[in-house]
C-alpha positions in Angstrom: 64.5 138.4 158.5 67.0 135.5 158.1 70.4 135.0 156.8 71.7 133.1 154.3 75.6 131.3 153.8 76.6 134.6 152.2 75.2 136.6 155.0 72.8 138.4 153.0 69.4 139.0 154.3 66.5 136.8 153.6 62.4 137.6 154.0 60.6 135.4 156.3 58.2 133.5 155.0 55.0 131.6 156.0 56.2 127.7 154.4 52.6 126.0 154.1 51.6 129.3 151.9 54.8 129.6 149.6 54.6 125.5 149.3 51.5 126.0 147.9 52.7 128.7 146.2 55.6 126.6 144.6 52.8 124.3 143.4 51.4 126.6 140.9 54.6 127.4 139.7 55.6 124.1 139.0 52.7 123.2 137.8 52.5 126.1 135.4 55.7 124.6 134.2 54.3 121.7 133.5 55.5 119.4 136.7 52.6 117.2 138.0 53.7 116.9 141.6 56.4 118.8 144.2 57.3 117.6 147.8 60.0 118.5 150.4 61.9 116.1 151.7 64.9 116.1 154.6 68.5 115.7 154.2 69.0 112.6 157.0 69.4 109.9 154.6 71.7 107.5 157.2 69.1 104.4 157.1 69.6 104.5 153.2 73.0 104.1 153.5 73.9 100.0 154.7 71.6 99.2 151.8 73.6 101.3 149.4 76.6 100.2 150.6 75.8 96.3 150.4 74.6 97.1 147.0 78.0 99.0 145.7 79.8 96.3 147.8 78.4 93.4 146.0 79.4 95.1 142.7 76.0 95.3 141.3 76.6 98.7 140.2 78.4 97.1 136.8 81.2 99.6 135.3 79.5 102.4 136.6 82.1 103.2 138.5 80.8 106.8 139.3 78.7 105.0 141.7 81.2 103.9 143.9 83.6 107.2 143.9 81.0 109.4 145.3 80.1 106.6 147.9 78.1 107.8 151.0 77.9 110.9 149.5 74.9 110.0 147.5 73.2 109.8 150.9 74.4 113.2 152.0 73.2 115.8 150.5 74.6 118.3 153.1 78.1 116.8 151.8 77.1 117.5 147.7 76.1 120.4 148.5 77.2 122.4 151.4 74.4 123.8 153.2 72.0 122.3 151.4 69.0 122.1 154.4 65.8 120.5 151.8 65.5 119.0 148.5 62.5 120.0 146.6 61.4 117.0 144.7 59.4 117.4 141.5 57.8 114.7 139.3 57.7 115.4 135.3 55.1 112.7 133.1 56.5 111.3 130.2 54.0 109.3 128.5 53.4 111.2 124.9 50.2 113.6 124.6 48.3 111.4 122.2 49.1 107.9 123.5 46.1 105.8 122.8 44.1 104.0 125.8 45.6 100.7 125.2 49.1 102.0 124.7 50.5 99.1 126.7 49.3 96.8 124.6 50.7 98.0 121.5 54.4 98.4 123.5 54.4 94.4 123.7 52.9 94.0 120.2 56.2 96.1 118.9 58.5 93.4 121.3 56.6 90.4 119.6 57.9 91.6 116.3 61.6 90.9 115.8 62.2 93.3 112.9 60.9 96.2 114.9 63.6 98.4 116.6 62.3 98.9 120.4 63.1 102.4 122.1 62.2 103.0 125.9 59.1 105.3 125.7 60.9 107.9 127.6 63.7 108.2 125.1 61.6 108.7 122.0 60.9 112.4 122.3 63.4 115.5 123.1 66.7 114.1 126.0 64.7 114.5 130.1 67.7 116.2 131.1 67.6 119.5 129.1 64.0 119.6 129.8 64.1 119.0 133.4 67.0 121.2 134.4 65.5 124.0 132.3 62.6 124.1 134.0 63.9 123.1 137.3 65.9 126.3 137.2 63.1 128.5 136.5 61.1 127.2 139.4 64.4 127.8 141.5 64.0 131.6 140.0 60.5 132.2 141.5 61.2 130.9 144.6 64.3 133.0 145.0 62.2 135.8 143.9 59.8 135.2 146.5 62.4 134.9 149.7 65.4 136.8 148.6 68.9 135.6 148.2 68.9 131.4 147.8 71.7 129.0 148.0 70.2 126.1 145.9 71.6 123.4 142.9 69.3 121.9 140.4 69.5 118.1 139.6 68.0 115.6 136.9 69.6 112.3 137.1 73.0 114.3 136.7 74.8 113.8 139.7 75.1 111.3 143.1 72.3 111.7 144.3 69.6 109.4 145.8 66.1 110.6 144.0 63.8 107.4 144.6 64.9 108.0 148.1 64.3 111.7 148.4 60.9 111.4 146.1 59.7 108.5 148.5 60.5 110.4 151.1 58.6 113.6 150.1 55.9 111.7 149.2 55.6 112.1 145.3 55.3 108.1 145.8 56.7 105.1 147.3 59.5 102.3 145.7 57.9 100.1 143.8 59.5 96.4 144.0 61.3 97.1 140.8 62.8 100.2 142.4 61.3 102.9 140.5 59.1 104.9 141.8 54.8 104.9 142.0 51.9 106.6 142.4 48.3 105.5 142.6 47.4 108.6 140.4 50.2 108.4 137.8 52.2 104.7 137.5 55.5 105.6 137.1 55.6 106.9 133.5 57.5 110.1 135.0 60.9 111.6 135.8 62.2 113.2 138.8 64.1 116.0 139.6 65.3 118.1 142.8 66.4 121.3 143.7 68.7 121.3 146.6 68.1 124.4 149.3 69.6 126.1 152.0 66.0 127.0 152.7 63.7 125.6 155.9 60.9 125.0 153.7 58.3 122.2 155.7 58.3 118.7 154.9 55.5 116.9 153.0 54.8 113.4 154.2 55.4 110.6 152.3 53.1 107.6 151.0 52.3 104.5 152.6 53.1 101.4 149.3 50.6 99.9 147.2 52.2 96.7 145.8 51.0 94.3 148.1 51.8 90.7 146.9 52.2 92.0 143.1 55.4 90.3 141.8 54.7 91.2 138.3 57.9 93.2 137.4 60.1 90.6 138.8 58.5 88.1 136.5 58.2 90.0 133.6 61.9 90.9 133.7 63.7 89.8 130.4 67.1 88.8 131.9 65.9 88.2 135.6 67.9 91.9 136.6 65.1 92.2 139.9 66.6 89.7 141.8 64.0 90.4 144.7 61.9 93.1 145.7 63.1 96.3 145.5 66.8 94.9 144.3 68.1 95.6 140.7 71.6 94.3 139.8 72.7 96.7 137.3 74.8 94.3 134.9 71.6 92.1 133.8 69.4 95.0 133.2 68.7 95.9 129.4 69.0 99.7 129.9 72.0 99.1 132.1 73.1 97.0 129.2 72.5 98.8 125.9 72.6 102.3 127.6 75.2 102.4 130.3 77.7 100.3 129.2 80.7 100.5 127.0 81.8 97.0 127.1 80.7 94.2 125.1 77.1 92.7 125.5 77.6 89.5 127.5 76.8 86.9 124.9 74.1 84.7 127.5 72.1 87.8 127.7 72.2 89.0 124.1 69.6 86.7 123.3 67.1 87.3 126.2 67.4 91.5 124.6 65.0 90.8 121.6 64.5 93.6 119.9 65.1 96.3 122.6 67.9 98.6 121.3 67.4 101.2 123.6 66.4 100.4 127.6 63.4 98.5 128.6 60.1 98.8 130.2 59.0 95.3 130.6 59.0 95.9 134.1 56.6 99.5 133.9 54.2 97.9 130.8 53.0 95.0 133.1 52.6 97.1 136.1 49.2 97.3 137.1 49.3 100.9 138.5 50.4 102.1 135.1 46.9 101.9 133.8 46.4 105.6 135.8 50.0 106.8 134.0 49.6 110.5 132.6 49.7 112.0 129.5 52.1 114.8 129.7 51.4 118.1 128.5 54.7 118.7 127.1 55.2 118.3 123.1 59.2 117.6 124.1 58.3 114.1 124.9 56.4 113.7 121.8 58.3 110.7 120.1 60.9 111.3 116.5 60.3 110.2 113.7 62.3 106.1 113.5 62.2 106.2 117.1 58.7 104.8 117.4 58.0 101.6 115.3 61.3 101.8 112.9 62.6 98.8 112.0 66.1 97.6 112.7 67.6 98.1 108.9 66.2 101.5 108.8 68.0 102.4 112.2 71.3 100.1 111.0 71.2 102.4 107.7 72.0 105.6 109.6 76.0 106.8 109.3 77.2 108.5 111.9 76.4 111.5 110.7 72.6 110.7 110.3 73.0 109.2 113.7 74.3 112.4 114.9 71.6 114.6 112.9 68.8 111.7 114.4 69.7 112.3 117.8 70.2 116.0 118.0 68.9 117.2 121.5 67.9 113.6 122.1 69.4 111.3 125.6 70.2 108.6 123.1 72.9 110.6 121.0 74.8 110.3 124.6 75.8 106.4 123.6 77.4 107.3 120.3 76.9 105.8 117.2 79.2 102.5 117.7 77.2 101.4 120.6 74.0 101.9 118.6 75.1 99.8 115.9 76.4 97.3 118.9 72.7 97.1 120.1 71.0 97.0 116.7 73.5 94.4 115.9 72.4 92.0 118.7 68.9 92.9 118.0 69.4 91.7 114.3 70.9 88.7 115.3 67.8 88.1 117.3 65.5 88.8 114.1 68.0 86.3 112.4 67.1 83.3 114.9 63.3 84.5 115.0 63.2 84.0 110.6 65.7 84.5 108.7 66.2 87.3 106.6 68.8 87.5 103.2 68.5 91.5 103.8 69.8 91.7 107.6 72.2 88.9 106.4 73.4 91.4 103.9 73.1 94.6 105.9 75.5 92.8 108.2 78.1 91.4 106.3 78.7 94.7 104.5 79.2 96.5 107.3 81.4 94.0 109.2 85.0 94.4 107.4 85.0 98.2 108.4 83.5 97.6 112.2 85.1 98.9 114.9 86.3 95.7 117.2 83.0 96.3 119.5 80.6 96.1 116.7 82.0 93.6 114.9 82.2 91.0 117.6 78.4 91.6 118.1 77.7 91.1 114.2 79.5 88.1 113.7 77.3 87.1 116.6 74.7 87.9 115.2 74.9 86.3 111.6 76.1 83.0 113.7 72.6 83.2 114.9 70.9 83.1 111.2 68.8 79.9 110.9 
């Protein structure tokens, strides 16, 4: 027997077997992939620090408050002794073989409104946590009393790092992360434990000389391999921030209202991405292939109703309208169009100050 924090008494275990174990679990939960990872993080920490120092973090400003900590997962969570990575796939059940191609068919039409794949289908986070927390369950069933914390891109804490780490995959040069088996069409998640479990070994990298992400990147955010500054990147831009678009990059969003996966469609590894066997992920109706006046004709309260359980309805209706707006503008320059002319100036004498600036952009950019 062992103890735990609370001084309760804990069942030794065998770790390769309840590993193992924890694989079925997961599995039957419908993860792909689980690793174990340690909590000595210092050689991630210059590079973080350089990165926050260099401001490339935009207005997140979360970022920098939790600093090092990020790094530490001993400091988030006291006693934490493992993380247990898991990897979730994304990609919907019945996309076609192909599926690439018809992603940058939809971004060669300007009337199209373009959603990240991921964001189409029920919001990661309520799926993730959910299900992390019942895998947390069984193993606390299995070894007694457990001191643990579940994550899903909900808190400071490094998960390319710890998934790299655990082997699930390595860093790509666009900073997500890959596997040979599965691209990187998936979402992580940890579990943070005060449990001895082994260590699985990570991966050796794959991209070789590959600099396709950098060059595919609409607004030149990959500044080098396996470096992302924040303020030029289209999900950072139309997801993460509050502020106003900056007007040089509004035209290089096209008709991406919603994040961007430039850099994942012309990876080569994605050709092995999995199908998940989830229906959350399964995209809404108008989030797949909708075009910008059907989106722009939502109220708020259809915007609300739309996005029910959804990781979109997090940006609020005015910074929707702010992204569809530069995305109309860019329909505008592409041909224009007396109907998003119209759409536009109706809507601009009651806009909020954010949204209007962005649709007077826009109709400036009518041909």
């Amino acid at each position: 027997m062992s103890s735990t924090p609370g001084g309760q008494a804990r069942a030794a275990f065998d770790g390769a077997a309840l590993l193992e174990q924890m694989r079925g679990w997961a599995g039957a939960l419908g993860f792909s992939q689980i690793g174990v990872a340690g909590i000595d993080l210092a050689d991630a920490e210059p590079g973080l620090l350089a990165w926050l120092a260099q401001g490339q973090h935009g207005s997140m400003g979360y970022m920098a408050a939790h600093g090092l900590k990020r790094a530490r997962p001993a400091e988030l969570v006291p006693g934490t002794l493992r993380v247990i990575t898991a990897r979730m796939d994304y990609l919907p059940t019945d996309s076609p073989e192909g599926w690439q191609a018809i992603e940058w068919q939809g971004l060669a039409r300007p009337q199209q409104a373009q959603v990240s794949i991921y964001a189409r289908g029920r919001d990661y986070h309520k799926v993730l946590r959910n299900r992390l927390q019942q895998l947390a369950t069984q193993l606390e069933q299995a070894v007694g009393p457990l001191g643990y914390r579940v994550f899903t891109d909900s808190a400071p804490v490094l998960e390319v790092e710890l998934a790299s780490r655990s082997g699930i995959g390595w860093r790509g040069k666009h900073t997500l992360l890959l596997d040979r088996e599965a691209g990187s069409m998936f979402f992580l998640g940890e579990i943070f434990v005060d449990l001895p479990l082994p260590e699985t070994a990570p991966v050796s990298g794959h991209c070789g000389q590959c600099t396709a992400c950098l060059d595919a990147c609409p607004t030149g955010a990959i500044t080098g391999a396996y470096r992302v500054d924040a303020r030029r990147c289209i999900s950072y831009l139309t997801i993460e921030s509050d502020e106003p678009i900056p007007p040089e990059l509004r035209p290089l969003l096209g008709n991406r209202i919603y994040g961007c996966d430039d850099c994942q469609l012309v990876c080569p590894w994605n050709k092995f991405s999995r199908r998940s066997p989830l229906p959350d992920f399964d995209p809404r109706e108008g989030l797949q292939a909708g075009t910008l006046l059907q989106l722009w004709r939502w109220d708020e309260a259809e915007f609300l109703r739309r996005t029910e359980g959804s990781a979109i309805r997090r940006i609020g209706h005015q910074r929707w309208r702010r992204n569809l707006a530069v995305a109309m503008g860019n329909a505008l320059r592409a041909a224009d169009d007396a109907e998003i002319r119209a759409a536009l100036s109706r809507e601009l004498p009651q806009a909020s100050p954010l949204v209007a600036e962005h649709i007077e952009w826009a109709l400036s950019e009518s041909l």
